[in-house]
BALUM-499534 format. One record per residue (C-alpha): residue number from 1; y, x, z. Coordinates in Angstrom, 1 decimal, decimal comma. Layout:
N
   fivo        Y        X        Z
    NUM        Y        X        Z
...
***
This chain:
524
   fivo        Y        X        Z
      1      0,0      0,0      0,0
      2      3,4      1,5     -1,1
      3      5,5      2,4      1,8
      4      8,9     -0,3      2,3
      5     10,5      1,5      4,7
      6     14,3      1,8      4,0
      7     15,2      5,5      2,7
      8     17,8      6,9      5,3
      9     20,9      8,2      3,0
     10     23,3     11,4      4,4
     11     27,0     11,9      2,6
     12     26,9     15,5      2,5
     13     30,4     16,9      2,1
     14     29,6     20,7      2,1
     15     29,4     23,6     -0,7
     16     27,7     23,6     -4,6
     17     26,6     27,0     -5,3
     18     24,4     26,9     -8,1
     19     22,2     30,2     -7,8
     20     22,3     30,5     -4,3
     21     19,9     29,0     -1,7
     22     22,9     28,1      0,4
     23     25,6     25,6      1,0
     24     25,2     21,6      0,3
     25     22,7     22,0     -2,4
     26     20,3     23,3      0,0
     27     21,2     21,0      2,8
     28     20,5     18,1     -0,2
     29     17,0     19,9     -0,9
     30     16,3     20,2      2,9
     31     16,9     16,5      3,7
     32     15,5     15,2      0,4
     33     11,7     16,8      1,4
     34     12,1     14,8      4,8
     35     12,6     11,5      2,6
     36     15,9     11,9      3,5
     37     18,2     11,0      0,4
     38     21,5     13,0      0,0
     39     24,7     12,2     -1,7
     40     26,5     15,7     -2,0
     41     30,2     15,9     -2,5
     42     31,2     19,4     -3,3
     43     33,9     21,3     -1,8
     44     33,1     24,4     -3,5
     45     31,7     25,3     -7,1
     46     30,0     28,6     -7,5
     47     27,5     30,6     -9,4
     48     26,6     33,0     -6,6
     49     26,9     33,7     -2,9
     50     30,2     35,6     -2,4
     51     28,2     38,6     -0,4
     52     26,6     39,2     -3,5
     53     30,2     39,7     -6,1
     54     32,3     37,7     -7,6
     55     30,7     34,3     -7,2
     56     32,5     32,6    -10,0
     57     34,0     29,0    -10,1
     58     36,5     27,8     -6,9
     59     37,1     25,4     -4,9
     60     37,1     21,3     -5,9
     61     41,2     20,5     -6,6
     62     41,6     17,7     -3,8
     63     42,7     15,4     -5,9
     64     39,5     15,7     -7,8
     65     37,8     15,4     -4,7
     66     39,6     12,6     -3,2
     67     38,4     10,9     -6,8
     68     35,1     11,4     -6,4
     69     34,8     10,3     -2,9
     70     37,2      7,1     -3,9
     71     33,9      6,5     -6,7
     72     31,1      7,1     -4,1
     73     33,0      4,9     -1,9
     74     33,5      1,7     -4,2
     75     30,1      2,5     -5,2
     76     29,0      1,3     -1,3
     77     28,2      5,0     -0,2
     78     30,3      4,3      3,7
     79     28,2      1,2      4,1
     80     24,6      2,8      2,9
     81     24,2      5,8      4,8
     82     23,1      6,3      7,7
     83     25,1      9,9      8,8
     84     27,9     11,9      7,3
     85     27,0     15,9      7,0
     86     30,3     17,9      7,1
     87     29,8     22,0      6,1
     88     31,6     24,2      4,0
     89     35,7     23,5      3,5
     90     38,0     25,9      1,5
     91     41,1     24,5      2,5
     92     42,6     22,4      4,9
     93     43,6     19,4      2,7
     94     39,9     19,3      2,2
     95     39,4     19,1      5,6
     96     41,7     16,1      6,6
     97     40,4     14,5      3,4
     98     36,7     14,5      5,0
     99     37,8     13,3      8,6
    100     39,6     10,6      6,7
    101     36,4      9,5      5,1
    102     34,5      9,6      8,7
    103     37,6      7,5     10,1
    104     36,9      4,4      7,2
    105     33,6      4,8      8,1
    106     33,7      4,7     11,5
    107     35,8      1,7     11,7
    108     33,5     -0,5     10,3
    109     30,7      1,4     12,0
    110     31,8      3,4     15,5
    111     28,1      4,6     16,4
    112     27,8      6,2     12,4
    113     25,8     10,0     12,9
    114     28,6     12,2     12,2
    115     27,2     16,1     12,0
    116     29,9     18,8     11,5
    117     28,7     22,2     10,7
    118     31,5     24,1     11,1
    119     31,1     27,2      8,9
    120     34,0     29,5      9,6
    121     32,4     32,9     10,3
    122     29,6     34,8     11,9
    123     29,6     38,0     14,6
    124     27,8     40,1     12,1
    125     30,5     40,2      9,1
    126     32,4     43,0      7,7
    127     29,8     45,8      8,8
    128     29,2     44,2     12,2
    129     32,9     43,6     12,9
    130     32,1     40,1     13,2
    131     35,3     37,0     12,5
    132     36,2     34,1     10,1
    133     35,6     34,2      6,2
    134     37,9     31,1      6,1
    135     41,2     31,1      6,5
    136     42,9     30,1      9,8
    137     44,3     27,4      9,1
    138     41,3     25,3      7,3
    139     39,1     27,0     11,0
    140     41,9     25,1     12,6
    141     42,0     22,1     11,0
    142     38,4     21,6     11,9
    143     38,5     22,5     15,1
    144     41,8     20,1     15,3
    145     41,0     17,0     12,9
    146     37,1     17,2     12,5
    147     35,6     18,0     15,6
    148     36,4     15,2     17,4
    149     34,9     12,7     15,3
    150     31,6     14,7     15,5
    151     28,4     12,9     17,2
    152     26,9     16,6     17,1
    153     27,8     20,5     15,9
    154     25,6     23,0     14,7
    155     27,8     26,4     15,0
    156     26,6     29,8     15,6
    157     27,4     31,7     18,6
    158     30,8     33,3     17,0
    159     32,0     29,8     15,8
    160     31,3     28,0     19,1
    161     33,1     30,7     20,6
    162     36,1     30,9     18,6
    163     36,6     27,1     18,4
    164     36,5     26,6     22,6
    165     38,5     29,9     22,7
    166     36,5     31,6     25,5
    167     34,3     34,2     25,9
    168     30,3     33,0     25,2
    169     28,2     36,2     26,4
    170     25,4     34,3     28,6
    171     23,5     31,1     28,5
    172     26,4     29,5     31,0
    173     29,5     30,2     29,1
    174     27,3     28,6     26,2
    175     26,9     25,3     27,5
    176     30,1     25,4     29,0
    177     32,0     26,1     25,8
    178     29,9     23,7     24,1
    179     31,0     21,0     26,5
    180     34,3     21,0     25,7
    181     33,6     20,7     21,5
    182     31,2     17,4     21,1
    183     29,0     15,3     23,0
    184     26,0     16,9     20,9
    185     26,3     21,0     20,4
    186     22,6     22,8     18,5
    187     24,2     26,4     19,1
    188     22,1     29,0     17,0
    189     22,1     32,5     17,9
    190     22,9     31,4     21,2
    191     23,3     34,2     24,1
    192     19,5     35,8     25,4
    193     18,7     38,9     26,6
    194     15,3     39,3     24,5
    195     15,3     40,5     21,1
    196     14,6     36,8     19,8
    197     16,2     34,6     17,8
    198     18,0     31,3     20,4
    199     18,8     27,9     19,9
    200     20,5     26,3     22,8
    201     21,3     22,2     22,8
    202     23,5     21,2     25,1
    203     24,9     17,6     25,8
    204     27,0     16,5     28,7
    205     24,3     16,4     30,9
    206     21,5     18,7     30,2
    207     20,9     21,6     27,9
    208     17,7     23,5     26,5
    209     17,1     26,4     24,9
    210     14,1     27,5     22,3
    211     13,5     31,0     21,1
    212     11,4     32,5     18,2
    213     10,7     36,2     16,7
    214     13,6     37,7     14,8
    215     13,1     38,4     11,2
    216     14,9     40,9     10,0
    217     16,7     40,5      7,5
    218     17,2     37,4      6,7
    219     18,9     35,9      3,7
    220     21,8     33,3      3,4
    221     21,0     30,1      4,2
    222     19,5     30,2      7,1
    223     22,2     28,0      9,2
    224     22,0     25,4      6,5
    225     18,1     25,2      6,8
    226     18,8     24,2     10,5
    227     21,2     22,0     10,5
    228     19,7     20,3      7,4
    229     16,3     19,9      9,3
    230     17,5     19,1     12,7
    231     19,3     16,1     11,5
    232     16,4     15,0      9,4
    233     14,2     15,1     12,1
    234     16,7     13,2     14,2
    235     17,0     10,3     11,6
    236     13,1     10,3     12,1
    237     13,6      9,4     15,4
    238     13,8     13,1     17,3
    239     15,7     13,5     20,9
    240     18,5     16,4     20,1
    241     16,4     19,0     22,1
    242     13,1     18,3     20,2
    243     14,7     18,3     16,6
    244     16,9     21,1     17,2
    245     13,2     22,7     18,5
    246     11,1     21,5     15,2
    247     14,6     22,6     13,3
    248     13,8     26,6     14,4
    249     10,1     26,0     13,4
    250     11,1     25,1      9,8
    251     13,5     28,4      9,9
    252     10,2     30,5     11,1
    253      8,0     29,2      8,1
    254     10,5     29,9      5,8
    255     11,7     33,2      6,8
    256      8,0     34,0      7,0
    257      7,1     32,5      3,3
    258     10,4     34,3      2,0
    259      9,3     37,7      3,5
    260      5,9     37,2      2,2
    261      6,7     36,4     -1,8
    262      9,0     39,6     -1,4
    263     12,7     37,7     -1,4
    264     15,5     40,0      0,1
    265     18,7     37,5     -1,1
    266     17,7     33,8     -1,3
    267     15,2     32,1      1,2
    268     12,2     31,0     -0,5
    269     12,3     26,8     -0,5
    270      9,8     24,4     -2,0
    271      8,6     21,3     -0,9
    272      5,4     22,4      0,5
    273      6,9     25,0      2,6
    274      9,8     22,4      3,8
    275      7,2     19,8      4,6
    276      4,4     21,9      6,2
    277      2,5     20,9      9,8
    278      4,7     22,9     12,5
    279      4,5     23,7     16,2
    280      7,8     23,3     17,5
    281      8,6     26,4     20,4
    282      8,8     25,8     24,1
    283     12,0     24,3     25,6
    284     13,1     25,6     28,4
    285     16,1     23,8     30,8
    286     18,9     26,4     31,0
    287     19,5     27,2     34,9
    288     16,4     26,0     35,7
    289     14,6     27,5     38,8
    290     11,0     25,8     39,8
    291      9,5     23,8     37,4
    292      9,8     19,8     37,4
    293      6,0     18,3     36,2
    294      5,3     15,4     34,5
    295      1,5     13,9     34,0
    296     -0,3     12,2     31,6
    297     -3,4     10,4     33,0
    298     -6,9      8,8     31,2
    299    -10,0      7,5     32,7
    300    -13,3      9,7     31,7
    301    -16,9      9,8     33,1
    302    -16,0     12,1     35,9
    303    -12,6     10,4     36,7
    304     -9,4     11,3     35,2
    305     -8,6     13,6     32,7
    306     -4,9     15,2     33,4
    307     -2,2     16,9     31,0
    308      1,0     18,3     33,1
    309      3,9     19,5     31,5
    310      6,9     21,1     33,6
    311      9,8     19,3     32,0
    312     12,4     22,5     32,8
    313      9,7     24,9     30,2
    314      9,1     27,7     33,4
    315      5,7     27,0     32,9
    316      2,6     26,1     30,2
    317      1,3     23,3     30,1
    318     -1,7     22,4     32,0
    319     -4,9     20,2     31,8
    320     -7,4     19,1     34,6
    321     -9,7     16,8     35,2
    322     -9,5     14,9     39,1
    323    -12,6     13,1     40,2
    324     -9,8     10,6     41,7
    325     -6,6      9,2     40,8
    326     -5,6      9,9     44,6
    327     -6,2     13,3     43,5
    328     -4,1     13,3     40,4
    329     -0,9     11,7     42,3
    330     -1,3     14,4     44,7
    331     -0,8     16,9     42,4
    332      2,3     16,6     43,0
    333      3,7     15,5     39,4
    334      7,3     13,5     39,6
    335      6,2     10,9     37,0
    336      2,6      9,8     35,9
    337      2,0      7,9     32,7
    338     -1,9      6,9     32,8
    339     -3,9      4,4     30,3
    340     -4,9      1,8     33,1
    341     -3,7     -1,7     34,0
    342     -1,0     -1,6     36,5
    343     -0,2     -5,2     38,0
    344     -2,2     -8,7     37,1
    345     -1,4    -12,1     37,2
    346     -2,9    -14,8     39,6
    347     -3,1    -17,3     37,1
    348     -2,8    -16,9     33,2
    349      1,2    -17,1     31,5
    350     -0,3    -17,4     28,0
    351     -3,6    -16,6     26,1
    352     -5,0    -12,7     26,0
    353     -3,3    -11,3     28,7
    354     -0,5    -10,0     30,4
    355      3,0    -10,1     28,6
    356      2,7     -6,4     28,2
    357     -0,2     -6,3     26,6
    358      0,4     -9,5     23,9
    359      3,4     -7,0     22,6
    360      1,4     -3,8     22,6
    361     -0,8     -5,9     20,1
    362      1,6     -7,0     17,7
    363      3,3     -3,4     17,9
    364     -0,3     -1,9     16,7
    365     -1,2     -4,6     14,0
    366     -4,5     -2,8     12,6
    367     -5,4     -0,8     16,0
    368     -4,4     -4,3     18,2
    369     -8,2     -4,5     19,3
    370     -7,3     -1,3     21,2
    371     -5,6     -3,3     24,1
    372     -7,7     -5,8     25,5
    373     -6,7     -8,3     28,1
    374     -6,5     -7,6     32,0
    375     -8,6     -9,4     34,7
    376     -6,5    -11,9     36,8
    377     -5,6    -10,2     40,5
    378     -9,0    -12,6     41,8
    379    -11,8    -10,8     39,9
    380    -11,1     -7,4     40,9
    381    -12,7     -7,7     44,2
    382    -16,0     -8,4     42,2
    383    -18,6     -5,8     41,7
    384    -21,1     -7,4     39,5
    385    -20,3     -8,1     35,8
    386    -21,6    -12,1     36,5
    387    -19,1    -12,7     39,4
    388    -16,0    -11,3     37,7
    389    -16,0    -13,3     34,7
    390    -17,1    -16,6     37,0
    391    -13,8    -15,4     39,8
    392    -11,5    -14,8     36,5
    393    -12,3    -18,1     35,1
    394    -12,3    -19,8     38,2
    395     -8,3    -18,5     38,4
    396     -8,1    -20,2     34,8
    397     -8,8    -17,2     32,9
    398    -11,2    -16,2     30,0
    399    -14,4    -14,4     30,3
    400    -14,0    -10,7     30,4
    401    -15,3     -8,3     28,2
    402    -18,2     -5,4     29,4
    403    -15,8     -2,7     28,5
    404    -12,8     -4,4     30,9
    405    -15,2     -5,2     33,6
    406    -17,0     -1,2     33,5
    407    -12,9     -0,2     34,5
    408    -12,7     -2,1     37,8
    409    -13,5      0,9     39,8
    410    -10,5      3,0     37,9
    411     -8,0      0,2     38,1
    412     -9,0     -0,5     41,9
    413     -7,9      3,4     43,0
    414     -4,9      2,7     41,0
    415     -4,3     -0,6     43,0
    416     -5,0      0,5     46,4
    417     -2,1      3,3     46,1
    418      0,3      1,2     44,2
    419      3,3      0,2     45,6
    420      6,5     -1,8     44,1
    421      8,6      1,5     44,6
    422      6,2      3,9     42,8
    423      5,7      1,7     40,3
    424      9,4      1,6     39,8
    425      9,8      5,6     39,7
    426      6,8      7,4     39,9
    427      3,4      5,7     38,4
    428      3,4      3,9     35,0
    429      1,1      2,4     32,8
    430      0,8      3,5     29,3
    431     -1,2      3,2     26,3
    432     -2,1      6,2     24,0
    433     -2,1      4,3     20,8
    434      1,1      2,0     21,4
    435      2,8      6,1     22,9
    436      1,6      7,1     19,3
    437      2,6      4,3     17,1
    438      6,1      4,7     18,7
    439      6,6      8,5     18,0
    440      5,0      8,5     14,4
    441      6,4      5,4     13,2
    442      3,3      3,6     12,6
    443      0,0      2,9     14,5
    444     -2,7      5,5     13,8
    445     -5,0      5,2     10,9
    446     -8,0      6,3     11,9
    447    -10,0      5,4     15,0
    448     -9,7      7,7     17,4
    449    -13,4      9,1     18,3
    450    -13,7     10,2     14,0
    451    -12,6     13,6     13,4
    452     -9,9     12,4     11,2
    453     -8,8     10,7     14,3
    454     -8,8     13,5     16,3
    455     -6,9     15,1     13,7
    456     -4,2     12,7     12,9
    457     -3,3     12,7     17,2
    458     -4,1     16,5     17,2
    459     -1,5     16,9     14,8
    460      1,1     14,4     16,8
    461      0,9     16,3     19,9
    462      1,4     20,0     18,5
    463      4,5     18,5     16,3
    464      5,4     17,2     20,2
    465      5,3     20,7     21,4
    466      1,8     20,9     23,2
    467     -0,3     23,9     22,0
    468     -3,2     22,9     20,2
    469     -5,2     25,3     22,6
    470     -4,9     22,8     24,9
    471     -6,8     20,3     23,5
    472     -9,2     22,8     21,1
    473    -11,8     23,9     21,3
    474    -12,6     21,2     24,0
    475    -12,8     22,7     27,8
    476    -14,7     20,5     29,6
    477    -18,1     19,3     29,0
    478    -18,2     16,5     26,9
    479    -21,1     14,2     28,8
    480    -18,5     14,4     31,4
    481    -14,5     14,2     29,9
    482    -15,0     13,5     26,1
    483    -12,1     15,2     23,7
    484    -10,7     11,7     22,8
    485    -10,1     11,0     26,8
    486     -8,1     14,6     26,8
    487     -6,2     13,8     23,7
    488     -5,5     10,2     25,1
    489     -4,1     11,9     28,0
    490     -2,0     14,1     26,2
    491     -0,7     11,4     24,4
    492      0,2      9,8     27,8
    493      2,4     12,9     29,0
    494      4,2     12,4     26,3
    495      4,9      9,0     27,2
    496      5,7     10,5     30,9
    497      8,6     12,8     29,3
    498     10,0     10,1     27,9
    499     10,1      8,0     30,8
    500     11,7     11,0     32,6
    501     14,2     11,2     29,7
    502     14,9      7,8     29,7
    503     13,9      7,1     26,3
    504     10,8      5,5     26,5
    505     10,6      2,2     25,2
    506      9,0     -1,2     27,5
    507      7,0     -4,0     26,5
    508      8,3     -6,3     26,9
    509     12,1     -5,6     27,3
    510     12,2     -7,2     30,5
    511      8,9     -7,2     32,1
    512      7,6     -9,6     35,2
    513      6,3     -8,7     38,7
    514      3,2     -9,1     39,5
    515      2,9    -11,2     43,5
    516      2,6     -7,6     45,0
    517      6,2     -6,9     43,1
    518      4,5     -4,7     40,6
    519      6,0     -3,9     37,6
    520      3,6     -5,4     34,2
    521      5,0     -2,8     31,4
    522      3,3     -0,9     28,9
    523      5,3      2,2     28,3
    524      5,3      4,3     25,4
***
């Protein structure tokens, strides 16, 4: 079946250079092999980069440019796309020109994506001397008329430095430069004391970093790759962190394909190589100092198998398996996502189930059958398969299926700890194929014991950031915590990072109380 989905659409109002792998054309390419579809409007026309001689062409006349943006606007671009990509300006009448297109935009739509790449200079020009290759004025004018329509900025570590005016030489003066530019900053070549390559994102509140290998040297484009990707993968649904994360991955692969085919001035860019399988790098929470866990819990054969990951990056993740939920909670992990019912009704509100799960079914379609109705709160004091289905009937329920009845003795640990408060803030229930429907877009398309199965969530989690060593070859013995209950769980920490974040979504919106004052939500 052909895929509907509407195609996001990006204005991108950056450079043309037409035998370069840099600039707008490559930001066009980038976001194009994310099924991302660009609109460039050139700032600049050129045959070459400038490094390399006398580029040929010049800059767009503004009034030519105004022209063509006055086209693509009666032509409905403003109300189509989805972001606006600002990058390379010669001048600033080109400048004010752009922010005026963001401001018509905005005003019909305040929350538009507005990213501003603001290419003035890098600390590595002129033999290492380091400043701007624009002039003042137009690095002014940006700083002045376009930053503060920006959602998010991608500049390197000299431009974030010279557009806050202060000093960025550590990790701190980072983020606080960065705070005082946009409520979304993706630094690259951020301050570190390794020999590694850092990307620091930094919003009001928080701020990660992510580091790779330096390859040396690179060619142009590099910065346009990133920004390119980053938004692509936020248009996809990414958190800032994550996408700036997956953004440095993409660099990696390229830089590693360019250096392997031989390239010394252009950075080698096809379509398989933008739209390769990646692992994104660890993030790590800038100041943090002990590490803050998270859980993600499913029911095997010898209890529960665990995945833990420290939210702040100090530490790997971790798996385990706990012979009981008491101790998994124990652990010591600040929020638990686990695959279990957590609060029942006393009598039914409508057929098949809790609220929760009636939405987790029509949010799966083909993989509904996954989520099978709860007991009522009567039949889980039975312990013979003949005396639940008689108690949940009796409390005007349906019979119960063998598989719900075999989790009784799972979902009565769970019960017996439960409280209204930790359901609130500490322990919530989950399920791994609504948490992976909900990051991928789409419910999964294979079952999940097939090897394709295991596959298709393998890949999810390693493009999440877990390493697939975690998960394969299997650690545990298999009679005792199958691979599909690991990878389930896995799939649940994810869930419990978004909870943390506050980004994971309920089902429903606004979810009842059980009569203990238990929250019924599925998380994801």
């Amino acid at each position: 079946m052909a895929d509907t989905t509407p195609q996001p659409r990006v204005l991108v109002i950056s450079s043309l250079v037409a035998t370069s792998e840099v600039g707008g054309g490559v930001t066009a390419q980038v976001l194009a092999a994310h099924s991302v579809r660009p609109h460039l409007a050139p700032t600049v026309m050129l045959g070459r980069h400038p490094a390399l001689g006398a580029p040929g062409g010049g800059p767009v006349p503004i009034t030519l440019m105004t022209s063509a943006l006055e086209g693509a606007k009666a032509n409905g671009a403003l109300d189509a796309v989805d972001a606006i990509f600002t990058g390379y300006f010669h001048n600033p009448d080109q400048v004010r020109l752009a922010a005026g297109v963001i401001a018509e935009a905005r005003s019909q739509r305040p929350d538009l994506l507005v990213m501003v790449d603001p290419i003035l200079g890098d600390g590595e020009a002129d033999g290492g001397e380091g400043g701007l290759y624009v002039s003042a004025d137009t690095a002014r004018t940006i700083r002045e008329a376009l930053l503060p329509m920006a959602s998010v900025i991608t500049p390197n570590r000299f431009e974030l430095a010279w557009l806050a005016q202060t000093p960025v030489e550590t990790p701190e003066q980072a983020v606080a430069a960065a705070r005082q530019l946009a409520p979304v900053v993706l630094c690259t070549s951020a301050p570190t004391d390794l020999h590694d390559v850092c990307v620091m994102t930094v919003t009001g509140d928080d701020a990660f970093s992510a580091r790779m290998p330096r390859i040396d040297p690179a060619p142009f484009g590099t910065g346009d790759v990133f920004a390119a990707s980053a938004l692509a993968e936020r248009l996809k649904g990414a958190r800032w962190r994550d996408a700036a994360a997956r953004a440095m991955a993409r660099i990696s692969h390229v830089l590693e394909e360019t250096r392997l085919a031989g390239e010394t001035a252009d950075l080698r860019l096809t379509r398989e190589i933008l739209q390769a399988p990646l692992r994104a790098p660890a993030l790590r929470r800038v100041g943090a100092r002990r590490p803050a866990w998270v859980m993600g819990l499913d029911g095997c054969k010898a209890g529960w198998a665990g995945v833990m990951v420290d939210l702040n990056g100090l530490e790997a993740p971790r798996r385990a398996v706990f012979e009981r939920f008491q101790d998994a909670f124990d652990w010591g992990a600040q929020v638990i996502a686990v695959d279990m019912p957590i609060g029942f009704q006393t009598q039914p509100s409508g057929p098949s189930g809790r609220a929760c799960e009636r939405a987790a079914r029509q949010r799966l379609g083909p993989r509904r059958n996954s989520v099978f109705p709860s007991p009522l709160r009567a039949a889980l004091a039975a312990t013979e398969y003949e005396e639940a289905n008689r108690l949940n009937r009796a409390a005007g329920g349906q019979g119960l299926s063998k598989q719900a009845f075999n989790l009784f003795p799972k979902i009565r640990e769970i019960d017996a700890l439960m409280t209204p408060e930790l359901s609130r803030g500490v322990i919530f229930e989950t399920h791994p194929e609504v948490s992976f429907a909900v990051l991928s877009g789409a419910p999964a398309r294979h079952r999940k014991k097939t090897r394709e199965g295991r596959d298709e969530r393998l890949a999810l989690l390693v493009r999440e950031g877990l390493p697939q060593a975690l998960f394969e070859p299997h650690p545990f013995k298999s009679a005792l915590c199958p691979p599909d209950d690991l990878i389930d769980a896995g799939l649940c920490v994810l869930t419990a990072q978004r909870i943390a974040a506050g980004e994971a979504e309920c089902l429903p919106a606004d979810p009842p109380e059980d009569e203990r004052d238990l929250i019924m939500a599925i998380h994801a």
